[in-house]
N, C-alpha and C positions, 0 to 999 in steps of 0.2 A: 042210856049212857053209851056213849062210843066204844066201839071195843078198843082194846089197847093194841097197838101194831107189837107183831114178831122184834124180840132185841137179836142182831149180830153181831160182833166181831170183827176189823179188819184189823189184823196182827201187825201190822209194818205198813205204812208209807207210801201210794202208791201214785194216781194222779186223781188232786182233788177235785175236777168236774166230772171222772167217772166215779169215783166213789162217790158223790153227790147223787147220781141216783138209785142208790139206795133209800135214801130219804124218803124218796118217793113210795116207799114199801113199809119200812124198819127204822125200828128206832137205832140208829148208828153207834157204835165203839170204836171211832176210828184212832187207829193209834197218831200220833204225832210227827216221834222223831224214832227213827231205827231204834231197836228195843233187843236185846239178846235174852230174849224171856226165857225164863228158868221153868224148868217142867213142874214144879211145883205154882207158878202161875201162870201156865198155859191152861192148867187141871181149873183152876179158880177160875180165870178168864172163860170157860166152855162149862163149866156149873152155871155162868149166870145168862145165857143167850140159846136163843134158839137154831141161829147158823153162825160157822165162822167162815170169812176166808183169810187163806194161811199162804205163807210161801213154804221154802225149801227147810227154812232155817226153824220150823214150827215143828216138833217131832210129836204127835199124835198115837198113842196107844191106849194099852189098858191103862197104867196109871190116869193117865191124862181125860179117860173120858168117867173115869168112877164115878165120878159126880155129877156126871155133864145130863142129868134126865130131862133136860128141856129138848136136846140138841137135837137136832134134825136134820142139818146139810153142812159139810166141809168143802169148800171151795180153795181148788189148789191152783195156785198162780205158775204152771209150770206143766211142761210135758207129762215128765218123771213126778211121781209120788210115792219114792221108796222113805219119805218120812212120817207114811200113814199104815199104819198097820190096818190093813183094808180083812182082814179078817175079824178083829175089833169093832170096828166100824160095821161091817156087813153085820154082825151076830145082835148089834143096837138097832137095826134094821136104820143107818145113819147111811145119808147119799153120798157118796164121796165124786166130785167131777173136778178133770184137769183141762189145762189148754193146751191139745194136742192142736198141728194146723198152721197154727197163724203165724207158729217160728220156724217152721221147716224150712226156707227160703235162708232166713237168716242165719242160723246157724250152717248151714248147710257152706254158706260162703265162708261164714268165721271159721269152720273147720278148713278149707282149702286155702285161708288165712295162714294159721298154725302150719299147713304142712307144706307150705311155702317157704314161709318164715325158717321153719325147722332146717331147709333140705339146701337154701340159700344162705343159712347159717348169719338171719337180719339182726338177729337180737345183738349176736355175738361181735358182728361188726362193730355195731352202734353202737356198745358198749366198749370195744377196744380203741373206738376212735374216741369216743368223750373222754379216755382216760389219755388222752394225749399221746398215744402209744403209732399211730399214723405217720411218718415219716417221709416216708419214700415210696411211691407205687412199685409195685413189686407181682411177677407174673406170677406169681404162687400163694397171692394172700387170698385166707380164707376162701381156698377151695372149697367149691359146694356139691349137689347133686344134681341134675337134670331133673323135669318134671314132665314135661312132654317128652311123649314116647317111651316115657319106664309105663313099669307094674304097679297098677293099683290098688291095693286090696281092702275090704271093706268089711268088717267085721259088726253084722246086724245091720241088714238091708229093710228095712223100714223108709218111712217117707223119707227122714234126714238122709239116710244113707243112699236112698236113691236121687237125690238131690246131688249129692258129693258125688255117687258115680254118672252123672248126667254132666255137670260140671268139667268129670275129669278125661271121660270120652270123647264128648263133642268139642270143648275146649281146649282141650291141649293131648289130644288123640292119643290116650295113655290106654293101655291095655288093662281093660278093669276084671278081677275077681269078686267073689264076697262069697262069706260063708253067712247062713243062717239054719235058726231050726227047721226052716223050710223054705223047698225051693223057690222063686218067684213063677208067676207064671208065662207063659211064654214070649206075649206081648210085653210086658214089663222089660223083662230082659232085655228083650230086643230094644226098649226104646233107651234104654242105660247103658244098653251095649256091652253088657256085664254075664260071666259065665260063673255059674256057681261050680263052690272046688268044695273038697273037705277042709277042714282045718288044719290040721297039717299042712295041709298043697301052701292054701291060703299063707302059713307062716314063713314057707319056703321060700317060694315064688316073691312075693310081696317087696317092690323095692321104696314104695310107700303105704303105711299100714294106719288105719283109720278104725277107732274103736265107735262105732254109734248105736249098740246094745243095750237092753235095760240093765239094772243091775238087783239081781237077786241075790240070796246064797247060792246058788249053784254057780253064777257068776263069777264071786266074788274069788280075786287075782286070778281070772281067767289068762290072764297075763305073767307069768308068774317065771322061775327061772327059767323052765325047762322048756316053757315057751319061747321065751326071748333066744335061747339057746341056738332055734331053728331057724332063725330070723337071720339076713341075712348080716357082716355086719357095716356093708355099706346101705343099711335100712334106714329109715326115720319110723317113727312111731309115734300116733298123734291122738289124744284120749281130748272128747268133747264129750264125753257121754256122762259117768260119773265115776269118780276118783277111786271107789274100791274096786274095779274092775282091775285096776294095773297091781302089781305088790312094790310098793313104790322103793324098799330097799333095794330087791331085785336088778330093777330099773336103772337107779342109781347105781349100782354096781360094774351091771352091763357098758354102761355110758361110761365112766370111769376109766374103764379097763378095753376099752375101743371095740367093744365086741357090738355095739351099736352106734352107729354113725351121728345119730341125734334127735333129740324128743319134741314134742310140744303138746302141755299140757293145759285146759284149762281147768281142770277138776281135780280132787284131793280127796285123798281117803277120808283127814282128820281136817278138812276145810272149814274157817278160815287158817286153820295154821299149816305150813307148809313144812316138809321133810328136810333139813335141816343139809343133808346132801346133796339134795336136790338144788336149794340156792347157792350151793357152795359152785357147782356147775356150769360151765358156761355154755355145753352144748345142749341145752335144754330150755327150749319160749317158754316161760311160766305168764299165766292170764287168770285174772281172778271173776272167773264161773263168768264170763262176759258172753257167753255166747250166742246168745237171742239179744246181747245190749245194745238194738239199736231203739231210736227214740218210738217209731212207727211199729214195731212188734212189740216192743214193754207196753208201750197204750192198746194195743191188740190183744195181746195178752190178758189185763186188766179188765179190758169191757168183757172178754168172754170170761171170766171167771166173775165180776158182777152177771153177767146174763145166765148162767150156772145157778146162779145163789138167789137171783131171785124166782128160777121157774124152778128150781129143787123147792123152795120153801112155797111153792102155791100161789106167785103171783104172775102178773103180766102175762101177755101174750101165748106160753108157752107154760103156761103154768102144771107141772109136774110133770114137764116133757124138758130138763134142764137138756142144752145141746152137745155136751158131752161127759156125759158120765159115765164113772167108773166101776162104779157097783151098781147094784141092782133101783130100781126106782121105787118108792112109795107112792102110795096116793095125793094129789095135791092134797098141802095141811096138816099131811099125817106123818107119824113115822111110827115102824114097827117097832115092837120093844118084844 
């Protein structure tokens, strides 16, 4: 009798001739239509398969794997996997692999998108002039900031970040900073043309500030008053990384009360829903988590986290050699428990 193929998981919608091969492996759960699954059937969904892959909006823990004794590989559709609790997962001896890579380009631009947007104050135009509010040209409408030739500061120098300070050096000869937990090394540097400060320096200094940090608890409102406080406040402030990193009342306040010049966020603490001050705002580009959305990195994205899910679970080419993962690896077919 044939053995029966591995069942997975695809939680959400992605593109149906790369999720097709799958097939070629596993017997498929592909979801349909966008799905705001409730943790109590994400837990039922990962009880009955032996891999899933998940996006951002899939939150994976204990609850969620209590029951999951088949599971063997979680495949994350995204850089960031702050909605896996990889400690969970590592103690099931479960692979967890993200798609770091294919979006660094992309985002990288959509972030220097936002802090364009932000510092030429586009949003705010385009919204004043749809309201009919456009009259008369006038030498003093909506005054903006320069971008070549300011400071750029870079807060989490990782691929993305050195993409944004490559961008904003060679492009528009902007004086780059970044802080990180560690320094880059010297060639790096040099090809970013970026000088690592402290954090503080970084807040001072900074007359465009660019968050592209992971986000953990220790993270979390690394942005917060006392921060915003140092900043300058003819600043912009530009979050593409992930929304609990800013304290977004803070923010709102700062903005408010002219102690910051103007935001651009694509990310949210309590995303999808947005901070209620926040839209009240007009000096502030709000974008919903678009940041890697171009057509050529969503489908990049996608094949690498099917190429994850099928060499975590023991097949193809690369079979228990997934190409990026996140935890530690099992043996193809198996998983520790």
């Amino acid at each position: 009798m044939a053995e029966s193929k591995p069942r997975v998981w695809v939680s959400q919608p992605l593109f149906d001739d790369i999720v097709a091969r799958l097939a070629e492996h596993f017997e498929v759960d592909a979801t349909r239509d966008v799905t705001a699954w409730s943790p109590a059937q994400v837990a039922a969904k990962l009880g009955e398969v032996d891999g899933a892959l998940v996006t951002l909006n899939e939150r994976i823990g204990e609850d969620e794997l209590a029951a999951a004794g088949r599971l063997r590989a979680v495949a994350n559709v995204g850089v960031g996997y702050n909605n896996l609790d990889i400690g969970a997962l590592e103690s099931r001896g479960i692979v967890a692999t993200n798609t770091p890579d294919v979006l660094t380009d992309t985002t990288a631009d959509m972030a220097f998108a936002l802090l364009m947007a932000a510092a030429r104050r586009i949003t705010e135009g385009e919204r004043w002039l749809r309201e009919g509010r456009w009259t008369q040209w006038s030498f003093d409408t909506l005054l903006g900031s320069d971008i070549h030739g300011s400071t750029l500061g870079i807060l989490g120098m990782g691929r993305i970040g050195q993409g944004i300070a490559r961008r904003g050096a060679h492009g528009f000869g902007m004086r780059v900073l970044y802080h990180n937990r560690s320094r880059l090394a010297d060639g790096i540097e040099r090809n970013c043309r970026a000088d690592w400060v402290d954090f503080d320096t970084l807040l001072r200094e900074a007359d465009h500030l660019v968050l592209v940090l992971p986000y953990s608890p220790a993270t979390r409102h690394v942005i917060d008053s006392t921060a915003l406080a140092k900043m300058k406040p003819t600043a912009t402030l530009t979050n593409i990384a992930r929304g609990g990193l800013v304290d977004e009342v803070a923010l709102a306040d700062a903005l408010a009360h002219g102690r910051l010049a103007s935001a651009a966020l694509d990310v949210f603490e309590g995303e999808p829903a947005v901070d209620p001050r926040l839209l009240a705002l007009r000096n502030v580009v709000l974008t919903p988590h678009v940041g890697s959305a171009s057509l050529a990195t969503r489908r990049a994205m996608a094949a690498l986290a099917v190429d994850n899910l099928v060499a975590a679970l023991g097949r193809g080419p690369r079979a228990g050699r997934p190409p990026t993962p996140v935890t530690g690896v099992s043996s193809p077919g198996t998983g520790k428990r």
